[in-house]
Residue, then its C-alpha position, 0 to 999 in steps of 0.5 A: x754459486x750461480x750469477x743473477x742473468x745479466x737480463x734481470x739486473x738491468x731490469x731491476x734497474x731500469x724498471x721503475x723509473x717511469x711509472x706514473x703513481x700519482x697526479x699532482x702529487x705535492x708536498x706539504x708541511x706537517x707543522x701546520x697541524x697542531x696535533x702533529x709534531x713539527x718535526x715530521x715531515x709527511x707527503x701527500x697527493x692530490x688529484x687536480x680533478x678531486x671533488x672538494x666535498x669528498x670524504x676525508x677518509x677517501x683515497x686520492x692516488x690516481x691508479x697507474x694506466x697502461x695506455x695502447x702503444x701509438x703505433x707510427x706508420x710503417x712501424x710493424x707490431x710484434x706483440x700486444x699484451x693488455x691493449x698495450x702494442x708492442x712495435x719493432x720500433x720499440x724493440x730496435x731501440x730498447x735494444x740499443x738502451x739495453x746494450x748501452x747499460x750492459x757492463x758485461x761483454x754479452x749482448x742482449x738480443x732482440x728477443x730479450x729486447x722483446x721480452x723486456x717490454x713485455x715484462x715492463x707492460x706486465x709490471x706496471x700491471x701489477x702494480x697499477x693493482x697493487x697500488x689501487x688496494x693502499x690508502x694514501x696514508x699507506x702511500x704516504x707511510x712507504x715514501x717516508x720510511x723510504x726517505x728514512x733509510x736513505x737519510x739513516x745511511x747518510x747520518x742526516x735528519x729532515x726537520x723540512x720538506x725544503x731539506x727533503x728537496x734539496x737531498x734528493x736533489x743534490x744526491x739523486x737528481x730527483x724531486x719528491x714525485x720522482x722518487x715517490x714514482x720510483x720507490x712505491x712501485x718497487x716496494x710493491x712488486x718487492x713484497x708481491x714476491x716475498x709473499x707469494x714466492x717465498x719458497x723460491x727464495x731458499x733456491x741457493x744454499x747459504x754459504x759455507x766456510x769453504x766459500x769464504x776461504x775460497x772468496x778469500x783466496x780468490x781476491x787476496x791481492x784485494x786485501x793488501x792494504x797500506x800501513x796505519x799510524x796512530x799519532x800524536x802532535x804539538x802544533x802551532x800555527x804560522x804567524x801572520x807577519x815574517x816576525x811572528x811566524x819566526x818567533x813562532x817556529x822557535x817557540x816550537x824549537x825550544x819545546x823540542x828541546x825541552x822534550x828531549x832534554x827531558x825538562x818536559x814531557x811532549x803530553x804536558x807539552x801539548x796540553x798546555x801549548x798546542x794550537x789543535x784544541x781537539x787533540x791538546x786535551x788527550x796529551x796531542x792524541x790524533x784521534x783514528x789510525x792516519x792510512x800511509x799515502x791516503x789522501x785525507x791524511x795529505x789534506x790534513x797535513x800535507x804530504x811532507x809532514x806525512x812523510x815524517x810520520x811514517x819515518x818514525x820509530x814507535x815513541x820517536x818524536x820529529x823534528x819542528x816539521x812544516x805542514x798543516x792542520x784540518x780537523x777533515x770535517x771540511x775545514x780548511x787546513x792551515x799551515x803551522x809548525x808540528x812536533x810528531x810523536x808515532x803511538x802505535x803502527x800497524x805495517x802494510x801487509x796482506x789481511x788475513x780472515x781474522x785481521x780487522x780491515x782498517x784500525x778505525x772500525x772492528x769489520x774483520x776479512x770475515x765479517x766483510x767476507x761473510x756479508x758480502x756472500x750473504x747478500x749474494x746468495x739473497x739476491x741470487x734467491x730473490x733474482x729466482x724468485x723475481x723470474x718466477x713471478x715474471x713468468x707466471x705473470x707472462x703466463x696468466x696474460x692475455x699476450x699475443x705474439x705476431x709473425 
């Protein structure tokens, strides 16, 4: 399968995040109207030069301009597209910005440079037009469903239009304008190519099984993964005073002996006596498989009683171990006294297709393999697709070059 060109992906990146949407747009609380459920949150424009009187039903996004390029002295122009000029200024120093984010060992040129500028006058064209057809609720619509899918990947909800800042600000640096500026546009020239360029999108053939062995093959070492341990505990905290935390290691000792003695069993053990609430309730059954050397079962536990877990026989308890306990849901872990018994183990190994990647979720080496290529080839499709409509744009344009 071919490579997305190194100039596309920049472009896709860098593209959007300077087009002007709207003017003073603001955000406002949806619990101010009655009629709408106080749990929505909706974002709305507003045009400082808006007459009061108009009609409610009136849009008031402030189409996007694309103003002539202010030439400075000196400054030789290389193209003009749409009133918009095109300086050497301008290319020199894209150049640099374009080769600062190139990842790859290639180098852009100054004609890439050049085009770029162009694409990104033709662009904002687009959609200045495509903008001027939507209502505001329809802008409003995409901004929220957007705001949606970002806080479904990340499992939270807004019940604010303060929470909605914060996130975009803690995560993306961004205040709600900022990111209605960068994600309308983007929608817009994404769905202009999808309907109107759709059979440019099936260009590249989807994979075959051929092509995940081959991926497979190629990223073996990648599939290396550690050792997995599905554990159980007793667990006492550390005393405050010397006093306590003594009688506390021996009341762990004496259950120990218990244990292996046979008067109890380690499930009654850590039902009735372990400190962890959360596991004493499934006989001290650790919820998750713990990764060998991870670091989250090292915050947990500490280092040496994660040594002491992975020693273990399948059914072997340990000795009183010192280490500590957090639940990983940002509690602090706090130091006491274990009893470790190992469930199960799966070894460190290399992951063949139908092995599942880690214990803890059901994605196979296949399943990751096969998403992974899918969304290759539909980037692949949609890259075409991209430069397609980028051409005819050109194309269409009443661009001028200069010697």
């Amino acid at each position: 399968m071919k490579h997305v060109n190194k100039f596309l992906i920049t472009f896709l990146l860098l593209f959007f995040i300077s087009i002007p949407v709207f003017a003073n747009p603001q955000v406002e609380d949806s619990g101010s109207n009655t009629n709408t459920n106080t749990n929505t949150t909706t974002i709305t424009t507003t045009d400082s030069n808006k007459n009061t009187n108009s009609s409610s039903n009136q849009s008031n996004i402030t189409p996007i301009n694309v103003k002539p390029t202010t030439i400075t002295t000196g400054s030789t122009i290389l193209a003009s597209v749409y009133g918009t000029n095109i300086t050497k200024n301008q290319v020199t120093s894209t150049l640099a910005e374009l080769k600062e984010s190139n990842e790859t060992t290639e180098d852009y040129t100054e004609t890439e440079a050049l085009d770029y500028l162009i694409y990104q006058v033709l662009l904002q064209r687009k959609a200045e037009e495509l903008l001027s057809e939507l209502s505001e609720e329809e802008v409003n619509y995409l901004v929220m469903a957007a705001l949606k899918e970002i806080s479904d990947s990340y499992n939270v909800t807004f019940s604010s239009n303060e929470q909605i800042e914060l996130f975009l600000k803690t995560y993306y640096g961004m205040t709600v304008n900022d990111f209605a500026n960068a994600v309308v546009p983007q929608y817009l020239i994404q769905s202009y190519v999808l309907d109107n360029y759709s059979d440019y999108l099936k260009s590249v053939e989807d994979f075959t099984e051929d092509d995940i062995i081959e991926f497979y093959n190629e990223n073996k070492d990648s599939f290396k993964v550690g050792a997995f341990a599905r554990v159980a505990h007793i667990y006492k905290i550390a005393g405050d005073t010397p006093e306590e935390d003594a009688a506390n290691k021996a009341f762990m000792e004496q259950l120990y002996r218990q244990i292996r003695l046979g008067t109890t069993t380690f499930e009654k053990a850590a039902s009735e006596h372990s400190d962890d609430s959360s596991s004493a309730k499934d006989g001290g059954l650790i919820s998750g498989w713990l990764l060998q050397d991870s670091e989250i079962g090292k915050l947990r536990f500490g280092d040496d009683a994660c040594k002491v877990i992975f020693n273990l026989g399948i059914g072997q308890y340990s000795p009183v171990t010192v280490g500590y306990h957090s639940s990983g849901d940002d509690e602090e872990p706090i130091k006491g006294y274990h009893i470790f018994k190992l469930i199960g183990l799966r070894p460190a190994m290399t992951l063949t297709l139908d092995d599942v990647i880690d214990p803890n979720y059901t994605t196979t080496v296949r399943e990751y393999i096969s998403n992974s290529l899918s969304q290759s080839v539909q980037s692949l499709n949609y890259g075409i697709a991209y430069n397609k409509m980028l051409s005819d744009l050109k194309e269409q344009s009443d661009l001028v070059y200069y010697n």
